[in-house]
C-alpha positions as CSV (number, residue, x, y, z in Angstrom):
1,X,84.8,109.8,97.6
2,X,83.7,113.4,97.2
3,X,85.5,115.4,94.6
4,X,83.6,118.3,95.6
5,X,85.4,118.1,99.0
6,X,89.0,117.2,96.9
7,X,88.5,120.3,94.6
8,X,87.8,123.1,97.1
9,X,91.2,122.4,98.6
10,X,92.8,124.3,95.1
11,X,91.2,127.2,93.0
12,X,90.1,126.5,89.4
13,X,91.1,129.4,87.2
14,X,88.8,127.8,84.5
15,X,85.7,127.2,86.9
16,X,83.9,130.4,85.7
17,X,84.0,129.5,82.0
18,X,83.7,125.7,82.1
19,X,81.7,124.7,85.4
20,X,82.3,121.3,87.7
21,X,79.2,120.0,86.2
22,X,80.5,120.8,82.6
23,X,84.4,119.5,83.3
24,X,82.8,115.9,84.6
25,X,80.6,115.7,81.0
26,X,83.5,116.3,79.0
27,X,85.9,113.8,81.0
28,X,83.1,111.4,80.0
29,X,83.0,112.6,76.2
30,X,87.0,112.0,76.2
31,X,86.4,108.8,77.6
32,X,83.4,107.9,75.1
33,X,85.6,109.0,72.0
34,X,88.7,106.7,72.7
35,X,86.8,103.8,74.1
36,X,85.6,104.1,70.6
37,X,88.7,104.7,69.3
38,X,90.2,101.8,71.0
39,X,87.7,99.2,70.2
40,X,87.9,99.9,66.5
41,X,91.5,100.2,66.5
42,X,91.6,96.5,67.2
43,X,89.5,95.8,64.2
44,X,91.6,98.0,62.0
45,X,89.4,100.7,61.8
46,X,90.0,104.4,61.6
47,X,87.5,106.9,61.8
48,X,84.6,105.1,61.5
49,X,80.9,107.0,61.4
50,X,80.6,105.6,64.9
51,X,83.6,107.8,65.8
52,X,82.5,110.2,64.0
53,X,79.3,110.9,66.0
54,X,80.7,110.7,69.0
55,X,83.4,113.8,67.6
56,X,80.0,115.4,66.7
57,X,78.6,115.6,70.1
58,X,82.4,116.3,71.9
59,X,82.3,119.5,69.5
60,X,79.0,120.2,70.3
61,X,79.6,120.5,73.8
62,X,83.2,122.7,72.7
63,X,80.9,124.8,70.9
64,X,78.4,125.3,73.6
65,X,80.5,127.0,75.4
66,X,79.7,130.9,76.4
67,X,82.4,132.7,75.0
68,X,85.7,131.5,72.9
69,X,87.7,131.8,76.1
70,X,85.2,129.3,77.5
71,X,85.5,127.3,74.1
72,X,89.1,126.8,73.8
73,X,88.9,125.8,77.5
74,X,86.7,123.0,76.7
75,X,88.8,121.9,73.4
76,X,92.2,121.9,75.6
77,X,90.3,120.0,78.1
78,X,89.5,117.2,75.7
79,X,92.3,116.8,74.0
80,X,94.4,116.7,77.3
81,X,91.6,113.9,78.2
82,X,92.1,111.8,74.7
83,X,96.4,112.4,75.4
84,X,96.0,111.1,78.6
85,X,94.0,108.2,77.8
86,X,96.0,107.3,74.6
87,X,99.5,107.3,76.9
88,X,97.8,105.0,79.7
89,X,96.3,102.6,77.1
90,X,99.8,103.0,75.4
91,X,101.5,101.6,77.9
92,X,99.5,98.9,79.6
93,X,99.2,97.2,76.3
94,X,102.6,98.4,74.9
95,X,101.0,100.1,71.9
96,X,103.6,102.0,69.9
97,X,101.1,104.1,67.6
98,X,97.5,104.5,67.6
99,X,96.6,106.1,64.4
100,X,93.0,106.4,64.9
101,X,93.7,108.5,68.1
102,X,96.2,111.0,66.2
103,X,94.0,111.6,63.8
104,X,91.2,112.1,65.6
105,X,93.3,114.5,67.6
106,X,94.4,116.7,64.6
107,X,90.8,116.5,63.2
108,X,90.0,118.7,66.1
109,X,92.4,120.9,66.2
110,X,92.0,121.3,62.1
111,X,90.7,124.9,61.0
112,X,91.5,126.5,64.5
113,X,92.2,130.1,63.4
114,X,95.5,131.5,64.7
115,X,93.6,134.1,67.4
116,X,92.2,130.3,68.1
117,X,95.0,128.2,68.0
118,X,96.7,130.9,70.9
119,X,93.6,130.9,72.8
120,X,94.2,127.1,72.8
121,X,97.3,127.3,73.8
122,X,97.1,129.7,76.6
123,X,94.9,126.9,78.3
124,X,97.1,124.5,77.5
125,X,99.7,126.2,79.3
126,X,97.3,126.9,82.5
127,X,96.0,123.5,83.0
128,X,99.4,121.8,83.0
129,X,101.4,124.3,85.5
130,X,98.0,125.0,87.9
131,X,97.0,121.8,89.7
132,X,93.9,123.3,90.3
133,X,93.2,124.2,86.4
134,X,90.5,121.9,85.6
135,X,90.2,120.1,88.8
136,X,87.2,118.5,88.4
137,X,87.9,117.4,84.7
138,X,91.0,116.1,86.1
139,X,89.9,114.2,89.0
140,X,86.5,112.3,87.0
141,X,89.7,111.8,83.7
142,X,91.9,110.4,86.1
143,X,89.1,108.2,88.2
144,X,88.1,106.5,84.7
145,X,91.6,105.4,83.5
146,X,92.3,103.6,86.8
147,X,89.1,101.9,86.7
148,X,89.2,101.1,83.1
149,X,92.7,99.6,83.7
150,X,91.7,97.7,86.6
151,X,88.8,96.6,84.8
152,X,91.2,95.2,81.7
153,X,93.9,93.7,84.3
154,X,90.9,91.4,85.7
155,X,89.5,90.3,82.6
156,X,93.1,89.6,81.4
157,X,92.5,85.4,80.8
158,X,95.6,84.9,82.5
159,X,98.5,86.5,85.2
160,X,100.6,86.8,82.6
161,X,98.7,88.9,80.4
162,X,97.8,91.1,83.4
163,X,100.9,91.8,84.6
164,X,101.7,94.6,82.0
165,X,98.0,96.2,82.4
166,X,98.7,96.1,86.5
167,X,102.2,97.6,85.9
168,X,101.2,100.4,84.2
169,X,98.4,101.2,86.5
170,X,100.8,101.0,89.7
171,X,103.0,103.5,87.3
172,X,100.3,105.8,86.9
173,X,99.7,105.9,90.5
174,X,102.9,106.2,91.6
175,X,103.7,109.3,89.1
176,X,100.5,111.0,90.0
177,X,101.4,110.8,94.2
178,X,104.6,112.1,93.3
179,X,103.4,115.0,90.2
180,X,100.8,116.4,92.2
181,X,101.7,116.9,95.9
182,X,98.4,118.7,96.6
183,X,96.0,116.2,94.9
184,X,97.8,113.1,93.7
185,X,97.6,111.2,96.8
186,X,94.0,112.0,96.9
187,X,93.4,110.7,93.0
188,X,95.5,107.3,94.4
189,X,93.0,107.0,97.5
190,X,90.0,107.3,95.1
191,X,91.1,104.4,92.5
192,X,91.6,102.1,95.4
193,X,88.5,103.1,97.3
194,X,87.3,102.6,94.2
195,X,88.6,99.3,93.4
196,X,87.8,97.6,96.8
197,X,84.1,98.6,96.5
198,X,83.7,97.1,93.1
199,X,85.1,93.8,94.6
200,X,82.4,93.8,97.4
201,X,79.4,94.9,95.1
202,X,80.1,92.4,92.8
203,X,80.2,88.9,94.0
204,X,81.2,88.0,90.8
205,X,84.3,89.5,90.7
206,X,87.4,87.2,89.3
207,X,90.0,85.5,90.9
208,X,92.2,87.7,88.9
209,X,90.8,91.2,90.1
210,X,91.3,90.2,93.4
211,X,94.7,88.8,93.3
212,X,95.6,92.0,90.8
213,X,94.3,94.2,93.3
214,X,96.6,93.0,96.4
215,X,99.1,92.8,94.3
216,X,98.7,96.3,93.5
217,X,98.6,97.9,97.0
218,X,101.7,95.7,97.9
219,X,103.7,97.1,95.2
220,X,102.3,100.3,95.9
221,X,103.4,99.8,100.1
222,X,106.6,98.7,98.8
223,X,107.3,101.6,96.2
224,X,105.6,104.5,98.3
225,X,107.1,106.7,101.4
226,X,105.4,104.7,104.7
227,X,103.7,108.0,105.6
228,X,102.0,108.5,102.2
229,X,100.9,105.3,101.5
230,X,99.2,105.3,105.1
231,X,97.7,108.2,104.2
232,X,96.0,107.3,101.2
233,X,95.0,104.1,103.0
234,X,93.1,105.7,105.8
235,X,91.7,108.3,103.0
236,X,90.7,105.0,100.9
237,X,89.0,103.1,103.9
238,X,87.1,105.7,104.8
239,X,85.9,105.9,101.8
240,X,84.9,102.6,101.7
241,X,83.6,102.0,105.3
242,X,81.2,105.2,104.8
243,X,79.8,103.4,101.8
244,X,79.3,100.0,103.6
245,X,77.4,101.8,105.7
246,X,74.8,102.7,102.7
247,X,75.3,100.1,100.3
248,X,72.6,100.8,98.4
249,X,74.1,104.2,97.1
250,X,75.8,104.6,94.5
251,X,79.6,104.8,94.5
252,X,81.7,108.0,95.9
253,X,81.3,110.5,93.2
C-alpha cells in the first residue's frame, strides 16, 4: 500500500524539518533500539554495549538534523516510536515494567537544556493533536508493530499463548480506526494487506498464523461499524490483488 498516497490526504507541519525519507529511517531506528531492548530484557540485561550502539546511531541521526527545531523533531519522533512500541509489547505479553526501555528513554532525554527540553516539548505537543504531524513516521511506526505482533502471535507454540498477542493486536487496531478518523482506517487496511501477503509469499507460513489471522478479521467484523470494516477490506484487497499481479515486487511500501 502506498503511504505516499495515505500521507498527501493530511499536511505534515514537520515535513520541512524532518523529510518522508528521514521520518521512515527513524521509525526503523525506534524499532532497531527496542527489538534490542526487548531481546535483552529477556536475558536480564539492561543497557548492554549492543544497546548502546544502536542509541549511538539513533542520536546520530537526532543530531544530523538541520537546525534544533529540526533536532528536537527527530528526538520527539523517537521517543513517541520507543513509547509506542514499549505499550504494544506491554500489553501483548502483559509486561508490567520494562526497565531497560525507561532507561533508555531518560538516557535520551538526559542533558537536554531547558530552551531544549521546550523545544521538545512543543513537538510533543504537535504530533499528538495533528494527525498529520509526522505522518510518514507514524504510518512506517505503526506498520512495524502490527507486523511484529503478528509475527509473535504465529510463532506462539500454541493457541493459548497466542491469544493474548492476537488480543492486543485486534486492540490496537480497533483504537487506531476509532483515534484517527482520517488515517486509522487506512493504518488497519495496511496491517491486513500486509498480513495476507505474508501468508501467500511464504508457503511456509504456520497453521497458527493462518488461524490467528481469520480469527483476527472476524473479531475485527464483529467489533467494527459494517461500513468501516468494508472499507478497510476493499482498501486491503486492493492492496493485495495489485500485488498478485507483480509478485515479484516487493511488498506495498
Amino acid at each position: 500500500m502506498d503511504s505516499n498516497k495515505t500521507a498527501f490526504l493530511l499536511t505534515d507541519p514537520l515535513a520541512d524539518q524532518v523529510s518522508a525519507q528521514d521520518q521512515a529511517q527513524g521509525a526503523l531506528l525506534a524499532q532497531n533500539l527496542f527489538t534490542q531492548v526487548f531481546r535483552e530484557a529477556t536475558q536480564g540485561k539492561t543497557l548492554s554495549p549492543a544497546i548502546q550502539s544502536q542509541l549511538e546511531a539513533a542520536l546520530g541521526w537526532v543530531h544530523r538534523a538541520g537546525d534544533l527545531d529540526a533536532q528536537a523533531a527527530r528526538l520527539e519522533l523517537l521517543l513517541m516510536g520507543l513509547d509506542q512500541w514499549g505499550l504494544a509489547f506491554s500489553q501483548a505479553f502483559q509486561i508490567t515494567a520494562m526497565p531497560g526501555l525507561s532507561a533508555l528513554i531518560s538516557q535520551l532525554r538526559t542533558g537536554l537544556s531547558p530552551q531544549a527540553e521546550a523545544r521538545f516539548l512543543q513537538k510533543f505537543e504537535q504530533t499528538q493533536t495533528q494527525p498529520g504531524s509526522g505522518i510518514d513516521f507514524k504510518i512506517n511506526l505503526r506498520r512495524q508493530i502490527h507486523l511484529a505482533l503478528w509475527h509473535a502471535m504465529g510463532s506462539a507454540a500454541t493457541a493459548d499463548e497466542a491469544q493474548p498477542i492476537l488480543q492486543a493486536l485486534g486492540s490496537q487496531l480497533l483504537a487506531l480506526n476509532r483515534q484517527m478518523p482520517d488515517l486509522g482506517w487506512r493504518l488497519v487496511a495496511d496491517a491486513l494487506a500486509h498480513m495476507q501477503i505474508r501468508l501467500l509469499r511464504d508457503a511456509q507460513a504456520s497453521g497458527q498464523s493462518q488461524a490467528g489471522t481469520q480469527q483476527l478479521l472476524a473479531a475485527l467484523r464483529q467489533a467494527m461499524p459494517l461500513d468501516d470494516y468494508q472499507r478497510i477490506m476493499a482498501h486491503a484487497t486492493q492492496a493485495l490483488l495489485a500485488w498478485q499481479r507483480h509478485p515479484r515486487q516487493t511488498e506495498p511500501s
